[in-house]
VEXTI-688305 format. One record per residue (C-alpha): residue number from 0; x, y, z. Coordinates in steps of 0.05 Angstrom, whole numbers, always signed. Example, Ala and Ser with C-alpha at 12.3 -4.5 7.8 and 13.67 -1.06 7.14 Angstrom:
BEGIN
REC   i     xx     yy     zz
REC   0   +246    -90   +156
REC   1   +273    -21   +143
end
This chain:
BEGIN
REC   i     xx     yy     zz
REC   0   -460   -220   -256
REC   1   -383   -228   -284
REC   2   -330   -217   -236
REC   3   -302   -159   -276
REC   4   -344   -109   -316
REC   5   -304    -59   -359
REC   6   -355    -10   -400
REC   7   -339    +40   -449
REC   8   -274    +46   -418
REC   9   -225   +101   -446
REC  10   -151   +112   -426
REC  11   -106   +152   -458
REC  12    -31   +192   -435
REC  13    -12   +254   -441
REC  14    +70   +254   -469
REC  15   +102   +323   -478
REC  16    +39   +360   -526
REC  17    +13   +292   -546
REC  18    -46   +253   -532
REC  19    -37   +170   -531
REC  20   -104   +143   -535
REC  21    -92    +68   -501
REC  22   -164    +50   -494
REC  23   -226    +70   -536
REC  24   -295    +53   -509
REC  25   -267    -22   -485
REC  26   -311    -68   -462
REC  27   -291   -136   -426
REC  28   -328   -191   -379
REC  29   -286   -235   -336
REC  30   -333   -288   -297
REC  31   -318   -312   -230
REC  32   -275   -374   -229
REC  33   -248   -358   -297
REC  34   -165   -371   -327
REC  35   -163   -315   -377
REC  36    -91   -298   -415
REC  37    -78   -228   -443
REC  38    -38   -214   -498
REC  39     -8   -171   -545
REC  40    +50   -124   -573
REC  41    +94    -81   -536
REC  42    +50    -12   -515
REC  43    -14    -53   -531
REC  44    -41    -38   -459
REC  45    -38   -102   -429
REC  46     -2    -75   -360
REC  47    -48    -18   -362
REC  48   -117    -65   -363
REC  49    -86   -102   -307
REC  50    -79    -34   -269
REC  51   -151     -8   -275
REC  52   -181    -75   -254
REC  53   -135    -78   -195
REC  54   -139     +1   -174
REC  55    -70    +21   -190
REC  56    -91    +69   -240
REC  57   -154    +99   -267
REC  58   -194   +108   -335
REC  59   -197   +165   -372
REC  60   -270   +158   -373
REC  61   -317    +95   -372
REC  62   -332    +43   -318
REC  63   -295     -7   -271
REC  64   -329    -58   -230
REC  65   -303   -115   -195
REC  66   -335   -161   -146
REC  67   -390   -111   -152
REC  68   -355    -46   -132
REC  69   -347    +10   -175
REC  70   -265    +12   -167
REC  71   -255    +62   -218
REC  72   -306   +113   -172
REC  73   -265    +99    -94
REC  74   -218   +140    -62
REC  75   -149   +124    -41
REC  76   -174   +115    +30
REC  77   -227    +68     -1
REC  78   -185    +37    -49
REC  79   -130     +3     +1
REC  80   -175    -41    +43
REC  81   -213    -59    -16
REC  82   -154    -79    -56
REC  83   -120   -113    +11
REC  84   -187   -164    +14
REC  85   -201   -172    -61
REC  86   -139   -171   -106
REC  87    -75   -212   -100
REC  88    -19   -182   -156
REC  89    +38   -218   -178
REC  90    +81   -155   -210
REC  91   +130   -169   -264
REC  92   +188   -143   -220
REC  93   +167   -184   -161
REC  94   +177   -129   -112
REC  95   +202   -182    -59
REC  96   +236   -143     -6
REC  97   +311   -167     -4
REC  98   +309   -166    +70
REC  99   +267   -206    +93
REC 100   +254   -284    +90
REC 101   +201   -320    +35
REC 102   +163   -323   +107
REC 103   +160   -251   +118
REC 104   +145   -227    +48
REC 105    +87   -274    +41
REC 106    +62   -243   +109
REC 107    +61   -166    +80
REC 108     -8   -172    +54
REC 109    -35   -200   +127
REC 110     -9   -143   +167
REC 111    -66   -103   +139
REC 112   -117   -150   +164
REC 113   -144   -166   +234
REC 114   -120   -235   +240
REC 115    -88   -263   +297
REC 116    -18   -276   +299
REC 117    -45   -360   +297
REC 118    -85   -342   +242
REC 119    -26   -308   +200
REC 120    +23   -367   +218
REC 121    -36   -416   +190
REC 122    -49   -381   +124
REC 123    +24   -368   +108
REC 124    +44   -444   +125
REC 125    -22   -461    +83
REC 126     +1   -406    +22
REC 127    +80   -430    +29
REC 128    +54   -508    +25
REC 129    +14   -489    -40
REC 130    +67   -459    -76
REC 131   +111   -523    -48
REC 132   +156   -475    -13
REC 133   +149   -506    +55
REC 134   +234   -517    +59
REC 135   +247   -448    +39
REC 136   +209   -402    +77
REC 137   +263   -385   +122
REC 138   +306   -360    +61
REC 139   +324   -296    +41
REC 140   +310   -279    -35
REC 141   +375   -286    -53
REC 142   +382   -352    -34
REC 143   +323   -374    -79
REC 144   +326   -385   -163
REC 145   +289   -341   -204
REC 146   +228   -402   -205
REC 147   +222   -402   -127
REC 148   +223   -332   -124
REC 149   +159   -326   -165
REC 150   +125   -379   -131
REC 151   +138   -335    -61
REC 152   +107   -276    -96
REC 153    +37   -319   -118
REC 154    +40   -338    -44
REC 155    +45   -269    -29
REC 156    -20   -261    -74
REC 157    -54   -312    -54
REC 158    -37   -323    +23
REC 159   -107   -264    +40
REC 160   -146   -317     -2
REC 161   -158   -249    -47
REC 162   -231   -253   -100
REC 163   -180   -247   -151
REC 164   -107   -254   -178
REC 165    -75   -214   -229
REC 166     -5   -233   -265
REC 167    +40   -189   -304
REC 168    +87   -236   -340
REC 169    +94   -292   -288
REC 170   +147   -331   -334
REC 171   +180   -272   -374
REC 172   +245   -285   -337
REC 173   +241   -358   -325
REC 174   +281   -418   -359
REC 175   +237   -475   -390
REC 176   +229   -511   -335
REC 177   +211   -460   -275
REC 178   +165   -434   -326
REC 179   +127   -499   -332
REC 180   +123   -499   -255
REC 181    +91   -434   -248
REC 182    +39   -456   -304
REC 183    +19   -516   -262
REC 184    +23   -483   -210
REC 185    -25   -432   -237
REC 186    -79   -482   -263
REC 187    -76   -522   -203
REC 188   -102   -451   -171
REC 189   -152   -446   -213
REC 190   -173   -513   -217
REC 191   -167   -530   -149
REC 192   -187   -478   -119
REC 193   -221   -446   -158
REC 194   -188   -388   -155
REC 195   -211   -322   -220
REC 196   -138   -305   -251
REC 197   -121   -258   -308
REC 198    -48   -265   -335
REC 199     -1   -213   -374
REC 200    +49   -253   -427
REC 201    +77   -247   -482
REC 202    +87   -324   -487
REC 203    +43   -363   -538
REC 204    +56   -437   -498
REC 205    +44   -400   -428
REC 206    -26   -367   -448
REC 207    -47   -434   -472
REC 208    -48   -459   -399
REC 209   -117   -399   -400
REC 210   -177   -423   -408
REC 211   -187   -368   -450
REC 212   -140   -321   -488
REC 213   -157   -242   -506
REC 214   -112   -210   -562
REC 215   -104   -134   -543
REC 216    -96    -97   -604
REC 217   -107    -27   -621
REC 218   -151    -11   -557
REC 219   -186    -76   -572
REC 220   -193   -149   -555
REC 221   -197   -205   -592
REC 222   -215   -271   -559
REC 223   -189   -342   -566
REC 224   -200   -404   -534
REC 225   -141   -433   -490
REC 226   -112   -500   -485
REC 227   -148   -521   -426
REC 228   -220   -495   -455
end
């Protein structure tokens, strides 16, 4: 059974007295362990897929599963614990709070959980040492570059060792070289350990790190192999 099951999904906006149809009957399979790239032009819907497989928004009509629950069916009371032990988002703002340390953002997610105050320390030291961040956890955002702040936000999505981590442009706002980081850094996840990622970009030499690429285009995706195929 794939990871993610999208069926017959339709999604579409209301703006002013007209109806924007996003999605029309889309179907998509992502399998457990997968790298999978998603691209395509400004207003193509790429942020939007990312949204309905995480539970930040919902299809017009259609279906949602991941890791076998049907997300697109849960309430907001079901959605949060769900989302706290299954998905780890890496938004394209970052949304790292400004006061507080690389150490407490990455902690955020494990408030929600039952662990121990032992057990935090161990998986944020573990998340931290991942991201190779283990001399700047004590720093505030603005003491990091745009590169190290990214890689605190994947530890912040990864640190609750979620099912599955979702991207939405990870290197849009990176020079050359922080970019190639957070590639590696990405396939060494995957790779390593094994971890399922989908990742928004616009970036031709970034979604070639995927395993495999899907072109969204007109409500519809087109797949490509990636680089590391």
């Amino acid at each position: 059974m794939p990871l993610v099951e999208i069926r017959a999904v339709d999604k579409a906006f209301q703006r002013d007295s007209e109806r924007v149809e996003i999605f029309n009957a889309l179907n998509l399979d992502i399998e457990e362990g997968s790298f999978t790239a998603l691209m395509g032009p400004s207003g193509s819907g790429k942020s939007t897929l990312l949204n309905l497989v995480a539970g930040l928004d919902r299809p017009t009509s259609g279906s949602v599963r991941v890791a076998g629950a049907e997300v697109s069916a849960m309430s907001p009371n079901q959605l949060a614990p769900w989302r706290a032990r299954h998905i780890g988002f890496v938004f394209q703002q970052l949304n790292l709070l400004p006061v507080l340390t690389a150490w407490q953002n990455v902690e955020l997610p494990l408030l929600l959980t039952n662990l121990s105050r032992k057990e935090r320390d161990e998986r944020i030291r573990l998340a931290l040492g991942v991201v190779g961040l283990e001399d700047r956890m004590k720093h505030f955002p603005r003491q990091l570059s745009g590169g190290q702040e990214q890689r605190v936000a994947i530890a912040r999505a990864i640190v609750a060792d979620p099912t599955l981590v979702l991207l939405d442009e990870p290197t849009g706002q990176l020079d050359a070289k922080s970019s190639q980081d957070v590639l590696a850094l990405l396939r060494r996840l995957n790779d390593e350990f094994r971890k399922t990622i989908i990742m928004v970009t616009h970036d031709a030499h970034a979604a070639a790190s995927a395993r495999t690429v899907l072109h969204l285009e007109k409500g519809q995706l087109i797949e490509r192999q990636g680089a590391m195929a």
